[in-house]
C-alpha positions in Angstrom: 0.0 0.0 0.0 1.3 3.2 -1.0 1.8 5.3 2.4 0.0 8.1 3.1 1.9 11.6 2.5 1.2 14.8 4.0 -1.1 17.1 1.9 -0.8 20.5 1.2 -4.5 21.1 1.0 -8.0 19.2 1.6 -8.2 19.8 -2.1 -4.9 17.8 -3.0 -5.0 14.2 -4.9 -3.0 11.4 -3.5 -3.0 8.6 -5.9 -0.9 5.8 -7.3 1.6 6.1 -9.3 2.3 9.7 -11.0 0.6 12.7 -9.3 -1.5 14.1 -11.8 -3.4 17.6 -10.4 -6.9 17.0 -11.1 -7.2 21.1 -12.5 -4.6 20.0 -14.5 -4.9 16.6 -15.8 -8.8 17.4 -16.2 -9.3 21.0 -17.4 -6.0 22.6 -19.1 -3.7 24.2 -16.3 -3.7 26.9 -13.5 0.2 27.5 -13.6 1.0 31.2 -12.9 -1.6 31.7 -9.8 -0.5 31.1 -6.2 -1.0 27.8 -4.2 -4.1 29.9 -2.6 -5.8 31.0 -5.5 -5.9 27.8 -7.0 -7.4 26.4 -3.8 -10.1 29.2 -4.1 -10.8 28.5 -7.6 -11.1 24.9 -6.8 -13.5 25.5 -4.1 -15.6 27.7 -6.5 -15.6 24.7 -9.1 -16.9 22.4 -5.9 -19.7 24.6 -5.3 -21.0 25.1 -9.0 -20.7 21.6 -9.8 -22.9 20.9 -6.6 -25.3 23.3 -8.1 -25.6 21.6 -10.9 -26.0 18.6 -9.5 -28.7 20.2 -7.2 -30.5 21.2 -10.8 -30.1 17.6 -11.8 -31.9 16.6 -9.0 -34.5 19.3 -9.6 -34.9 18.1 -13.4 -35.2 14.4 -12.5 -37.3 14.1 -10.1 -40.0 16.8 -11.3 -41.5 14.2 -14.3 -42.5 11.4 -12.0 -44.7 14.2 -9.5 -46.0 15.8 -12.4 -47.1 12.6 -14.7 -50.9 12.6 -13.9 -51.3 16.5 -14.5 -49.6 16.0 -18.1 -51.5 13.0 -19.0 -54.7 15.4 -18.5 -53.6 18.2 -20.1 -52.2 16.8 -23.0 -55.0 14.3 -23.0 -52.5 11.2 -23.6 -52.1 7.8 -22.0 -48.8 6.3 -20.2 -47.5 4.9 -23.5 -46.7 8.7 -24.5 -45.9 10.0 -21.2 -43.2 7.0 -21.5 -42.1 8.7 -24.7 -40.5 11.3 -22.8 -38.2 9.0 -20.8 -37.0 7.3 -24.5 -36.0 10.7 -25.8 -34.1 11.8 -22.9 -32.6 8.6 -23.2 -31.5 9.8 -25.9 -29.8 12.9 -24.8 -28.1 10.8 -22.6 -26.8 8.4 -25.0 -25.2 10.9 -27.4 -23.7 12.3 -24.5 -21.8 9.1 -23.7 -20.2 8.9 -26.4 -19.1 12.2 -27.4 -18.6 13.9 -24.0 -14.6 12.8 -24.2 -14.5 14.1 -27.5 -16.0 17.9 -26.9 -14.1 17.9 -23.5 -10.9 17.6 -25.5 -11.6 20.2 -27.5 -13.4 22.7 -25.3 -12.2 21.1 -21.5 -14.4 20.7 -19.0 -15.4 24.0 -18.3 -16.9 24.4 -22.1 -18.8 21.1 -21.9 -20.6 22.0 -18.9 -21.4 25.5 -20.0 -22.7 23.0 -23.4 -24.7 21.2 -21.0 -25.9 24.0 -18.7 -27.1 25.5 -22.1 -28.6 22.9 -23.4 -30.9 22.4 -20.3 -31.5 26.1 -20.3 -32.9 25.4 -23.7 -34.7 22.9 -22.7 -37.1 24.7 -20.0 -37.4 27.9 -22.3 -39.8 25.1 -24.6 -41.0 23.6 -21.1 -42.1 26.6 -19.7 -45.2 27.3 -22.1 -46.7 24.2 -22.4 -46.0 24.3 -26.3 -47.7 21.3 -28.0 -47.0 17.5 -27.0 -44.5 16.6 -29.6 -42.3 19.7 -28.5 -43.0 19.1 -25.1 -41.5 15.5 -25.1 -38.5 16.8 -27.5 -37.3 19.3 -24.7 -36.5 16.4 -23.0 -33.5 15.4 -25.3 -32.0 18.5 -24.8 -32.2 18.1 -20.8 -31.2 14.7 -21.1 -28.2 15.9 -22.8 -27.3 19.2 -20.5 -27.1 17.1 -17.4 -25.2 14.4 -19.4 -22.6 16.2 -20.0 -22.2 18.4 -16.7 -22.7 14.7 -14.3 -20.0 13.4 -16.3 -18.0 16.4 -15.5 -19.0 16.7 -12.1 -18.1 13.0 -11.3 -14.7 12.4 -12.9 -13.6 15.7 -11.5 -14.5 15.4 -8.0 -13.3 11.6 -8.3 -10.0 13.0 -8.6 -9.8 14.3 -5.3 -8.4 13.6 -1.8 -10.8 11.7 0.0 -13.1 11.7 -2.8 -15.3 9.1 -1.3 -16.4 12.0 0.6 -17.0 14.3 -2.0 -18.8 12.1 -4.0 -21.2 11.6 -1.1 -21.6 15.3 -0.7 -22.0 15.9 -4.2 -25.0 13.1 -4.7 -26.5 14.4 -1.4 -27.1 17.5 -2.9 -28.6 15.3 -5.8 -30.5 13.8 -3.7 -31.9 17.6 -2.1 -32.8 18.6 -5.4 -34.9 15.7 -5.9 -36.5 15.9 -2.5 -37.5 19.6 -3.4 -38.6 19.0 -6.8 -41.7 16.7 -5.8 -42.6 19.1 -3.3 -42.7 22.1 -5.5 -44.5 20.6 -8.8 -47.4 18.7 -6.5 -47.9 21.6 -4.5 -47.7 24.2 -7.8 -50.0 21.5 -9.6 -52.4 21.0 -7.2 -52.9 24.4 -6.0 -53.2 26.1 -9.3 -54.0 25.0 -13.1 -50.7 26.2 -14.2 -48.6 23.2 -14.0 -46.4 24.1 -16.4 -45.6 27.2 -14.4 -43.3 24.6 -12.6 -40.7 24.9 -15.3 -39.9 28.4 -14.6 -38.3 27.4 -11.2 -36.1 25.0 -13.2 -35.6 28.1 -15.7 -34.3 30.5 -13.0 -32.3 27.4 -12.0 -31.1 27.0 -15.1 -29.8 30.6 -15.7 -28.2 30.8 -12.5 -26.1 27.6 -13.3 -25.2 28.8 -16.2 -23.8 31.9 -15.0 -22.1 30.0 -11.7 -20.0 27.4 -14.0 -19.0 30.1 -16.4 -17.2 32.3 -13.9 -16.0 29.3 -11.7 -14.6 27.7 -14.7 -13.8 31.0 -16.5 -9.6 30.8 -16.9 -9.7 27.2 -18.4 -13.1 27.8 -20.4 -13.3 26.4 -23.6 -9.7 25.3 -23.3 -8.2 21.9 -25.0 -8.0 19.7 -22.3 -4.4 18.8 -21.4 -5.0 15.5 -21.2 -4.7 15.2 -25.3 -0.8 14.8 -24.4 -1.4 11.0 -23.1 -3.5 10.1 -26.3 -6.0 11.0 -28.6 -9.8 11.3 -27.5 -10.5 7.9 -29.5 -7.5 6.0 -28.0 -8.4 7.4 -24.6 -12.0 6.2 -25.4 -10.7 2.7 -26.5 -8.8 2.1 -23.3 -11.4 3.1 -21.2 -14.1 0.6 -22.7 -11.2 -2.3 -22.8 -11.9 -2.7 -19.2 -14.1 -5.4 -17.6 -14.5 -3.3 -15.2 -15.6 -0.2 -16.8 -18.7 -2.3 -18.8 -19.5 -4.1 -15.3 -20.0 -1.0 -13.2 -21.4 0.7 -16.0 -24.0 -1.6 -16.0 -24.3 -1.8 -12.7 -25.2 2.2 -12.4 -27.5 1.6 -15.7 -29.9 -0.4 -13.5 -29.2 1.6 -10.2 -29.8 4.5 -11.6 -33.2 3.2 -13.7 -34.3 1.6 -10.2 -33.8 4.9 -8.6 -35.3 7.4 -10.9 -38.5 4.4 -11.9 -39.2 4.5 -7.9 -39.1 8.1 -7.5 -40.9 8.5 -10.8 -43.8 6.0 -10.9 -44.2 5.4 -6.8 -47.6 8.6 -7.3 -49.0 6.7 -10.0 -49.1 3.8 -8.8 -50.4 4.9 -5.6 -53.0 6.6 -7.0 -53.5 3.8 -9.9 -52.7 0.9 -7.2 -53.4 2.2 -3.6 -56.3 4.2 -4.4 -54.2 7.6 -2.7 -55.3 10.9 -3.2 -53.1 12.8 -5.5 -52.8 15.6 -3.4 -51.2 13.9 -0.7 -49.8 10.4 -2.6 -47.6 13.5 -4.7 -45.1 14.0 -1.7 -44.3 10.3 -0.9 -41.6 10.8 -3.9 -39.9 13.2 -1.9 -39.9 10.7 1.2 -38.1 8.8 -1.3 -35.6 11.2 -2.6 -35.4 12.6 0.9 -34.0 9.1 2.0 -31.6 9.1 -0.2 -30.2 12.2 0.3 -30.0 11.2 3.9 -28.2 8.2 3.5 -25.7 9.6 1.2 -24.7 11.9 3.8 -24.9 9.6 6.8 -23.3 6.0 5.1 -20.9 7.1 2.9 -17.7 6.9 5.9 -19.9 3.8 7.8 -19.8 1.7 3.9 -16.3 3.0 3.3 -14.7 1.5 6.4 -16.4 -1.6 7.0 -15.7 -2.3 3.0 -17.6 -1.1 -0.1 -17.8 -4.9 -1.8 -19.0 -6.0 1.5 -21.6 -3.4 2.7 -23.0 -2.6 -1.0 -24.0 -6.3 -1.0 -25.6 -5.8 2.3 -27.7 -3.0 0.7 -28.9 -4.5 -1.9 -30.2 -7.6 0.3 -31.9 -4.7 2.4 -33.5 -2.8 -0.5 -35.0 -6.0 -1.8 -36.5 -6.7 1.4 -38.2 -2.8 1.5 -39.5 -3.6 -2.1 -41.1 -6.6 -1.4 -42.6 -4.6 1.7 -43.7 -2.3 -0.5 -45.2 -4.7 -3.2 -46.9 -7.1 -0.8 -48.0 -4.8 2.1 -51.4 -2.8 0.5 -51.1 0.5 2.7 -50.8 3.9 1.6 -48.5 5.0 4.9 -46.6 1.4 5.0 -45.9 2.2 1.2 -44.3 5.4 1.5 -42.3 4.8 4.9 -40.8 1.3 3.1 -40.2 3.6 -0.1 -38.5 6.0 2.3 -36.3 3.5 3.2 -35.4 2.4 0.2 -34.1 5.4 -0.7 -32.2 5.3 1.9 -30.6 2.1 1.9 -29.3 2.2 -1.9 -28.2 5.9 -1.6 -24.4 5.4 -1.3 -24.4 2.9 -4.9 -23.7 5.3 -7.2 -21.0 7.8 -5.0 -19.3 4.4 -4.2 -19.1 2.7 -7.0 -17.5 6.1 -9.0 -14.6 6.0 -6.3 -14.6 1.8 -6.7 -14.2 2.6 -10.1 -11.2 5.0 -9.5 -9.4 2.6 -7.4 -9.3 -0.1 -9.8 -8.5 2.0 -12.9 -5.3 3.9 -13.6 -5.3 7.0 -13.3 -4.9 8.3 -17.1 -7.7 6.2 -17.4 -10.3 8.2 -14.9 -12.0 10.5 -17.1 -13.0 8.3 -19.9 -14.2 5.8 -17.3 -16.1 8.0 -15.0 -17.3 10.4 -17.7 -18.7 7.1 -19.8 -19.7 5.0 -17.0 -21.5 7.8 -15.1 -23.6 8.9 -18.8 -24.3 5.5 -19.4 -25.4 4.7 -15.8 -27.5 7.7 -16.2 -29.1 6.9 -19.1 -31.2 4.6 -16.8 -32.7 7.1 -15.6 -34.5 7.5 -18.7 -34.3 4.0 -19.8 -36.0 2.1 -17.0 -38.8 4.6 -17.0 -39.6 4.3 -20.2 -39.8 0.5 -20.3 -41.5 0.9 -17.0 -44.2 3.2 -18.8 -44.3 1.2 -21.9 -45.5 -1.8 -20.0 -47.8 -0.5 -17.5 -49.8 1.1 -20.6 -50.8 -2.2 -21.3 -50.4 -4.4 -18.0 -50.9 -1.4 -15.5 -48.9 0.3 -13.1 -48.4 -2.7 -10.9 -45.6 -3.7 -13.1 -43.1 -1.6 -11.0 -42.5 -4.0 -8.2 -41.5 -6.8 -10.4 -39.8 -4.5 -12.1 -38.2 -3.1 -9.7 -37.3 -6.4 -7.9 -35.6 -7.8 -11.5 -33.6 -4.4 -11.1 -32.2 -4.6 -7.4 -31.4 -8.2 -8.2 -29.6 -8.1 -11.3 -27.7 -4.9 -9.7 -26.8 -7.8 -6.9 -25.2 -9.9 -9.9 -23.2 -7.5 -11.1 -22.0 -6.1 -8.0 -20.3 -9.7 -7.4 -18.4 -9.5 -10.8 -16.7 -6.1 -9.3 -13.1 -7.4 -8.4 -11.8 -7.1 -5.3 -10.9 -4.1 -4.0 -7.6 -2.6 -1.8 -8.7 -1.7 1.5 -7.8 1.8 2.1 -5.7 3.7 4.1 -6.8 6.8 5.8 
């Protein structure tokens, strides 16, 4: 084990083999500014990209509370509300594969001003309540947007001392923005006609983010990333997806990721569908769920990281599966939404971990290609999951989530075993 040295800053990345600074390695370079403006810069770069995170969270979790008020103002049935999740599926797609390629032409502060406009775009169509097709196409974009500034977000705060940590922050505040989002549309939808009026909070969002990663990132912006000396975008690419590793935790957040948002996004329809709940009050069991999990990424991210991450991620699962099956075979509105609570709960540290799993197994010239495609493809079950989800219930019903949602926290069990071993750390 490679022994611990002392660190210059709580900002400094001690990894094996080379040093590589993760402002330089990730972003073009600092060089010229003193040790404590680069620390203040890289603290400014924390808080934007937890901000846009935040507006992830925000985005994500909005659809799901808002399903039942677009299927009767657009007069359409779940098969087409599930159209939306395909084409930010999309979005998220096209991001995985050519976020390596803009970020070595334009560096990581260009693609996540790319993706911070792209979402801004997004709710300037959302925000009228133009006609279904355009409605639905919006989605792409903000599939895209947050494509490109999660895979920013992860592989550069992956790169940093105790990142384990700052993953866990940085999905908390996820996991905020998702708690808040349910609260705000049910409460905006029930209350007045205007649903739609919803989108002007992610707007002012939106703009605001925008403006925060432009001057945090502002002396590397639309810079070639440095990392072009140690390969082409392609070879870098290649590498990357010539790891077993990389294609099993990849999948692994594909299906965590689709079993998180299909939970937070289906649990009000089917209560309402299922359970018989009243909309008005079934719409803020999501944000029990999303207020779990931003909980437990706070409070389990040390508690999983020193009793072992192979070990305690396993556990997790075995838990989770327990709450869903709670939830599936226990027909109660309030035993329903304290199990999904839970269950939000008990799977929130997958995603933070396995990003720093990821990084421990991987080289580091490897880190951004990995994290930036594992993380986009992860995501793109976000979008995935709850389309298929949608697709099916249109014809079977709602009640399809649990078995769905079961077959995900089980296959998510499979893979997690094919993750090799990890090196126990030293702290």
């Amino acid at each position: 084990m490679q022994e611990e040295r002392p660190r210059g800053s709580l900002l400094d990345e001690p990894r094996a083999g080379p040093r590589i600074d993760p402002v330089d390695f990730a972003e073009g370079t600092d060089r010229g500014v003193s040790s404590r403006e680069r620390d203040r810069l890289q603290i400014w770069k924390l808080v934007a990209l937890n901000f846009a995170t935040f507006l992830a969270g925000l985005n994500d979790a909005a659809t799901g509370a808002l399903i039942p008020y677009i299927r009767s103002s657009y007069d359409v049935g779940l098969l087409f509300v599930a159209l939306v999740y395909l084409l930010n599926f999309g979005g998220w797609m096209v991001a995985a594969f050519t976020n390596v390629y803009i970020t070595a032409r334009a560096g990581v502060g260009g693609v996540l001003c790319v993706g911070a406009a792209a979402t801004l775009l997004a709710y300037c169509l959302d925000v009228w309540r133009p006609p279904f097709p355009l409605f639905a196409a919006s989605y792409f974009f903000s599939g895209l947007g947050i494509a490109y500034m999660d895979a920013q977000a992860n592989s550069h705060v992956a790169g940093l001392d105790n990142a384990h940590r700052w993953l866990g922050v940085l999905h908390c505040v996820y996991g905020v923005g998702a708690l808040v989002s349910p609260l705000a549309a049910t409460a905006l939808a029930t209350k007045t006609p205007y649903w739609h009026y919803y989108y002007l909070v992610l707007l002012g969002a939106a703009v605001a983010n925008l403006a925060l990663l432009t001057w945090s990132f502002r002396q590397t912006l639309f810079s070639a990333d440095a990392g072009t000396s140690r390969g082409s975008p392609g070879r870098r690419l290649q590498d990357a997806l010539s790891q077993k590793t990389v294609w099993v935790l990849s999948l692994f957040f594909f299906l965590y990721v689709g079993a998180e948002v299909t939970a937070g996004g289906w649990v009000v329809e089917f209560l309402i569908s299922v359970r018989k709940g009243s909309p008005s009050r079934v719409g803020y069991v999501a944000s029990g769920f999303w207020g779990g999990l931003a909980l437990g990424r706070l409070v389990l991210a040390d508690i999983t990281h020193r009793l072992g991450d192979k070990r305690m991620i396993s556990i997790y699962i075995v838990v989770g599966l327990g709450m869903q099956l709670l939830f599936w075979f226990v027909p109660n509105v309030v035993a329903n939404a304290v199990a999904v609570s839970l269950l939000g709960f008990i799977i929130a540290p997958f995603f933070p971990v396995g990003i720093s799993v990821l990084t421990r197994l991987l080289p580091a010239d490897l880190h951004v290609a990995s994290v930036g495609f594992s993380s986009t493809i992860g995501q793109a079950g976000s979008a995935a999951f709850p389309f298929l989800t949608g697709a099916i219930a249109s014809k079977a019903g709602v009640m399809v989530l649990q078995p769905v949602m079961v077959s995900l926290l089980g296959g998510m069990l499979l893979l997690w075993c094919l993750v090799p071993k990890i090196r126990k750390p030293t702290d």
